[in-house]
C-alpha positions as CSV (number, residue, x, y, z in Angstrom):
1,X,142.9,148.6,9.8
2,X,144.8,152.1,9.5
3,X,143.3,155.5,10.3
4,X,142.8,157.0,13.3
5,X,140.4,157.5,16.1
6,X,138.4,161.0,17.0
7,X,136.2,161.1,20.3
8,X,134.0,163.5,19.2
9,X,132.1,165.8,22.3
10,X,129.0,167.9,21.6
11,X,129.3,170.6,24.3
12,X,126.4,173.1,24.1
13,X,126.9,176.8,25.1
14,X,127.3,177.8,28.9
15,X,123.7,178.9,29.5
16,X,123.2,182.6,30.0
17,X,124.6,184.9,32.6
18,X,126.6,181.4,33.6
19,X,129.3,181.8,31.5
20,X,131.8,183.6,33.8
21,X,130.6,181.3,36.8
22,X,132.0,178.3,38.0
23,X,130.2,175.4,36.5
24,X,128.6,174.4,39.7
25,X,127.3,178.0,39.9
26,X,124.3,177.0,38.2
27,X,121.1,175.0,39.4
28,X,121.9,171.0,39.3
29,X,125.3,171.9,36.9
30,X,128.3,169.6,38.4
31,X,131.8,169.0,37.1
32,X,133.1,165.0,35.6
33,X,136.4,164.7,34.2
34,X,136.9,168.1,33.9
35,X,133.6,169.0,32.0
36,X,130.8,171.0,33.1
37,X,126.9,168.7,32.7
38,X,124.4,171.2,33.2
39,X,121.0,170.2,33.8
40,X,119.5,167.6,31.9
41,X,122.7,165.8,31.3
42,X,124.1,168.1,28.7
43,X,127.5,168.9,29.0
44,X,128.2,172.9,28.3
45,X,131.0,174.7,28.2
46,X,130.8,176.4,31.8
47,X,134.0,176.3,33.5
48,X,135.4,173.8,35.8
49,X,138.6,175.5,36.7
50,X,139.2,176.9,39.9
51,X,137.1,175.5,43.5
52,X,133.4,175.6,43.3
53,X,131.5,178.5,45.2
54,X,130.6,178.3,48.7
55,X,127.6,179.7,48.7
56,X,125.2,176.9,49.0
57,X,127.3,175.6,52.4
58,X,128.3,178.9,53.6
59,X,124.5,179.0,54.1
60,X,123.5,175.6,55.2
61,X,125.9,176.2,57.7
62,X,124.3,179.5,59.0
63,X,120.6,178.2,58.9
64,X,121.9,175.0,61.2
65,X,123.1,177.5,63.5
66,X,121.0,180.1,63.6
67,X,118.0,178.3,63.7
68,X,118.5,177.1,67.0
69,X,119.9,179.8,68.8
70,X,116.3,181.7,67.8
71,X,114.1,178.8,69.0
72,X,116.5,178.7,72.3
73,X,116.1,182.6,72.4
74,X,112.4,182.7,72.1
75,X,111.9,180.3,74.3
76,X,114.2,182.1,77.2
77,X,112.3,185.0,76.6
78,X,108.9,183.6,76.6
79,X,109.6,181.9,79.9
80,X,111.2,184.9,81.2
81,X,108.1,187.4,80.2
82,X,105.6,184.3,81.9
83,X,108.1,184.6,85.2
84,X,107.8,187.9,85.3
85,X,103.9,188.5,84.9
86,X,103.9,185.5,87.9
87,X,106.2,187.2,90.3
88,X,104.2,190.6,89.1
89,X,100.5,188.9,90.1
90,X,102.1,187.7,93.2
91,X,103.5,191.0,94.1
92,X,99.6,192.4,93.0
93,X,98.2,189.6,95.6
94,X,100.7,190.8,99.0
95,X,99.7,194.5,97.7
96,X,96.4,193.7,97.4
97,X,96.7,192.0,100.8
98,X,98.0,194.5,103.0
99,X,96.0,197.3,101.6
100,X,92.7,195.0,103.3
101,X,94.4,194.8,106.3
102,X,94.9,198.8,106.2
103,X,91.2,199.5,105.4
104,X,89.9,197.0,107.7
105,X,92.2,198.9,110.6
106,X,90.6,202.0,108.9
107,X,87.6,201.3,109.4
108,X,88.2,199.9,113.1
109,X,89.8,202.6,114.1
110,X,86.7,205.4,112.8
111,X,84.0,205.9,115.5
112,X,86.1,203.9,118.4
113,X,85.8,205.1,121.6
114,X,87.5,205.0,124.9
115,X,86.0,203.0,127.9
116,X,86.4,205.7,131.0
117,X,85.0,203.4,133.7
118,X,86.9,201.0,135.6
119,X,85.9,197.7,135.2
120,X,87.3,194.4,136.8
121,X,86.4,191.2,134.5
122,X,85.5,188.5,137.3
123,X,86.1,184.6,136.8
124,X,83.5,182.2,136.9
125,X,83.2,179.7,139.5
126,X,83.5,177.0,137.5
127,X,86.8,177.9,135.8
128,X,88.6,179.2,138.7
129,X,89.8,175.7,139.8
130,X,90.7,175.0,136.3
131,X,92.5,178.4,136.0
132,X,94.4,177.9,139.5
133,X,95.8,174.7,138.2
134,X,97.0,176.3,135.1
135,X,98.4,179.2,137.3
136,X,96.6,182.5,135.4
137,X,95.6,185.2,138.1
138,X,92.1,185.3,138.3
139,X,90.5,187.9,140.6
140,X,86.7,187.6,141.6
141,X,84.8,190.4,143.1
142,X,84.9,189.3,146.9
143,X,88.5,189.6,146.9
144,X,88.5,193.4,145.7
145,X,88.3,194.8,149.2
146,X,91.1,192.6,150.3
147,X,93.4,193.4,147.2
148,X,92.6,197.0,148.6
149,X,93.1,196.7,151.8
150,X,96.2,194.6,151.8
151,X,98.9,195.8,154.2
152,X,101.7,197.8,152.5
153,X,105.5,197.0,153.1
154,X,107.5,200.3,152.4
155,X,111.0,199.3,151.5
156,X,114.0,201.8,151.9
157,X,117.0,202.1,149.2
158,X,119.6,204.1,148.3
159,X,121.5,204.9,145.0
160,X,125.0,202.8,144.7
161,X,127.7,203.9,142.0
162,X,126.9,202.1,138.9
163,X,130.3,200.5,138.6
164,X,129.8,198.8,142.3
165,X,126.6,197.1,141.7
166,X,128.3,194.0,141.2
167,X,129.2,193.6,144.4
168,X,125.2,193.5,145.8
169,X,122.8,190.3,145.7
170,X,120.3,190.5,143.3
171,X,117.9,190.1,145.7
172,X,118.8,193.4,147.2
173,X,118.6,195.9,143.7
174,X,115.1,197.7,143.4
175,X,113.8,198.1,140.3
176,X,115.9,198.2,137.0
177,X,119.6,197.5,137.6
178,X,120.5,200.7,135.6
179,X,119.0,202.8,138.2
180,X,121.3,201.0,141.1
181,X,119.1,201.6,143.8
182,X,120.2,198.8,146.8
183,X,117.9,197.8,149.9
184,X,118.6,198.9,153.2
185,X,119.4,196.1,156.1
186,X,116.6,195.0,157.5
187,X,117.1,197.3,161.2
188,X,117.9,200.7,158.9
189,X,115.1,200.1,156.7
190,X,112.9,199.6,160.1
191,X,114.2,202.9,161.3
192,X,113.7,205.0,159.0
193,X,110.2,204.3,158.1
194,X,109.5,204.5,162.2
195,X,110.8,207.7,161.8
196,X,109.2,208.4,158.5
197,X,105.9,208.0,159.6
198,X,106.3,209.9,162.7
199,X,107.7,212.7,161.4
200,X,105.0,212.8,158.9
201,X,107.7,212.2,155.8
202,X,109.3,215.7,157.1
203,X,113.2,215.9,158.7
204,X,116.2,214.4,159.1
205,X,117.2,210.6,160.5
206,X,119.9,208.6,161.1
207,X,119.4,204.8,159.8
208,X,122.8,203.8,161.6
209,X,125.9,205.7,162.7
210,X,127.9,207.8,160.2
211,X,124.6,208.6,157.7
212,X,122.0,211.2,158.2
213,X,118.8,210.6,155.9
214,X,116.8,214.0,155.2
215,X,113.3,213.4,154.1
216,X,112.6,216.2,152.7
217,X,115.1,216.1,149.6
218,X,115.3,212.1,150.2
219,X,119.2,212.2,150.4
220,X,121.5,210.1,152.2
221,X,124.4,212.1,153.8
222,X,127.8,210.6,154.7
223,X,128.5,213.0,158.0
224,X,132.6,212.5,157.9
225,X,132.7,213.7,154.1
226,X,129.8,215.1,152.8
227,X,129.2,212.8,149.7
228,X,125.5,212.5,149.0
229,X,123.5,209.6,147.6
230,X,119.8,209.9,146.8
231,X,117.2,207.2,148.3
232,X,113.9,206.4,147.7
233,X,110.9,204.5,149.2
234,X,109.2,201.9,147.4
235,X,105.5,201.1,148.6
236,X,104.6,197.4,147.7
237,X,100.9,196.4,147.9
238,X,98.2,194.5,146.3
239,X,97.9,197.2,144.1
240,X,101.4,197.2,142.8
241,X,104.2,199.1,143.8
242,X,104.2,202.9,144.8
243,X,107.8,204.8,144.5
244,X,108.5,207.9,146.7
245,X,112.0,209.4,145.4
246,X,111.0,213.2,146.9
247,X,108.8,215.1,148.6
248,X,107.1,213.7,151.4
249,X,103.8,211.9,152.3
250,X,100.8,213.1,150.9
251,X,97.9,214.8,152.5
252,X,94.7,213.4,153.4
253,X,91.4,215.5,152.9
254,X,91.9,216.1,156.4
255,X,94.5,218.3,158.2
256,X,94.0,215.9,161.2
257,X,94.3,213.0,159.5
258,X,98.4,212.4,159.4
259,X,98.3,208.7,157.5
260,X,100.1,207.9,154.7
261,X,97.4,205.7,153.0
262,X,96.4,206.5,149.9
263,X,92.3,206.4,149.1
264,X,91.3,205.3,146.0
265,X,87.8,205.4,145.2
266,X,86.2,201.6,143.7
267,X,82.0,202.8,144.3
268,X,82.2,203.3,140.6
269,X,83.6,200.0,139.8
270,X,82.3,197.5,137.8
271,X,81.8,193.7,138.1
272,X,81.3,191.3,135.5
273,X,81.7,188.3,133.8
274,X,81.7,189.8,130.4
275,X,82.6,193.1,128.8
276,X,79.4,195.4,129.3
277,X,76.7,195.0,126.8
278,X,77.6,198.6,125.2
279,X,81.1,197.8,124.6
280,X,80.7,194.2,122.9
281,X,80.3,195.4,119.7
282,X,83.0,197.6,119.9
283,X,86.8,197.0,118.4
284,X,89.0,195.8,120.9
């Protein structure tokens, strides 16, 4: 046999507006052997030269990561907005709160009134064992007159320097420490108030040798040098404590009457049990 062979290849034309593109430009188009098969099967005359757009990846690629960085991002920001509005309700609630407690304090405080008479609450007899034994104070109305009448014991003291308190017992400081006021020995302090009571809190003493007390300006003199300290007399009773830093002892109603006890009237007093029936209802 002598002749020759010719493979013969139908190529239709590039379809339209293709014909400058790549071959794999077009929808379902793909390159074999160097020929462009467009769809169907049909191989055109696109061209295969070159490396095929990007497109189709460039954009796979951006949808795979964009697409989760929105759903991550939406849902931060949903559950951010829902933390808010719940921190924003519980901020509403303590508001909320607090303006209650203002009006009911408002509305306490409108028409109160204030309780003038004395009044002394007394225990009942069947808690003031049980009240003993758990060591609160209770006071009963029989034992008014004695709390009054309860002997007083003045104590004498005088003003140390603040940098030599240190060197005193506590035992011995009157009052708050900042005010350094020291006790007297027991024989100065009985002297002086010997004196202080005869002389009707008026003159001049001397407690022991070397110190004249005046009563009138309640000041401690040293005689050799002069230095001045002030004192003061602290009146302790079932009442509390009565401080005399000046002055001297007050007057009675009556000139003749030269005692230094002080008269405090109780006839007004009241007893009970229970706050008094116009006061119950009343904000305490």
């Amino acid at each position: 046999y002598s002749g020759f062979d010719l493979d013969l290849l139908l190529v239709q034309e590039c379809p339209s507006n293709e014909a400058q593109d790549h071959c794999e430009a077009g929808t379902d188009n793909q390159c074999v052997d160097g020929h462009c098969i467009c769809s169907g099967g049909v191989p055109c005359n696109c061209p295969c030269e070159g490396n095929p757009p990007l497109i189709s990846t460039q954009v796979g690629i951006l949808i795979a990561v964009l697409v989760p960085i929105c759903v991550v991002f939406i849902g931060v920001f949903f559950w951010y907005r829902r933390r808010k509005n719940r921190r924003s309700r519980e901020q509403k609630a303590v508001i909320a709160a607090k303006e209650a407690e203002l009006d009911a304090f408002r509305d306490s405080v409108v028409g109160m009134r204030t309780a003038t008479t004395e009044y002394i609450p007394v225990v009942a007899k069947n808690d003031i064992q049980q009240l003993k034994a758990s060591g609160v104070l209770s006071v009963q109305k029989g034992d008014v007159k004695d709390m009054l009448n309860s002997p007083s014991t003045p104590t004498w003291c005088w003003q140390e320097t603040s940098h030599l308190m240190d060197n005193h017992d506590s035992n011995d400081i009157v009052g708050d420490p900042s005010e350094c006021f020291v006790k007297y020995d027991k024989a100065s302090n009985d002297i002086l108030e010997k004196a202080y009571q005869a002389q009707n809190g008026r003159g001049t003493c001397i407690p022991r040798r070397g110190y004249t007390v005046s009563f009138d300006a309640m000041i401690q003199t040293k005689d050799t040098t002069g230095f001045q300290r002030d004192i003061k007399r602290v009146v302790e009773g079932g009442l509390g404590s009565l401080s005399m830093s000046g002055g001297h002892v007050p007057k009675a109603d009556t000139d003749d009457d030269q005692s230094s006890t002080v008269e405090i009237d109780m006839s007004e007093c009241q007893y009970g049990e229970d706050l008094p029936d116009d006061l119950k209802g009343e904000p305490q």
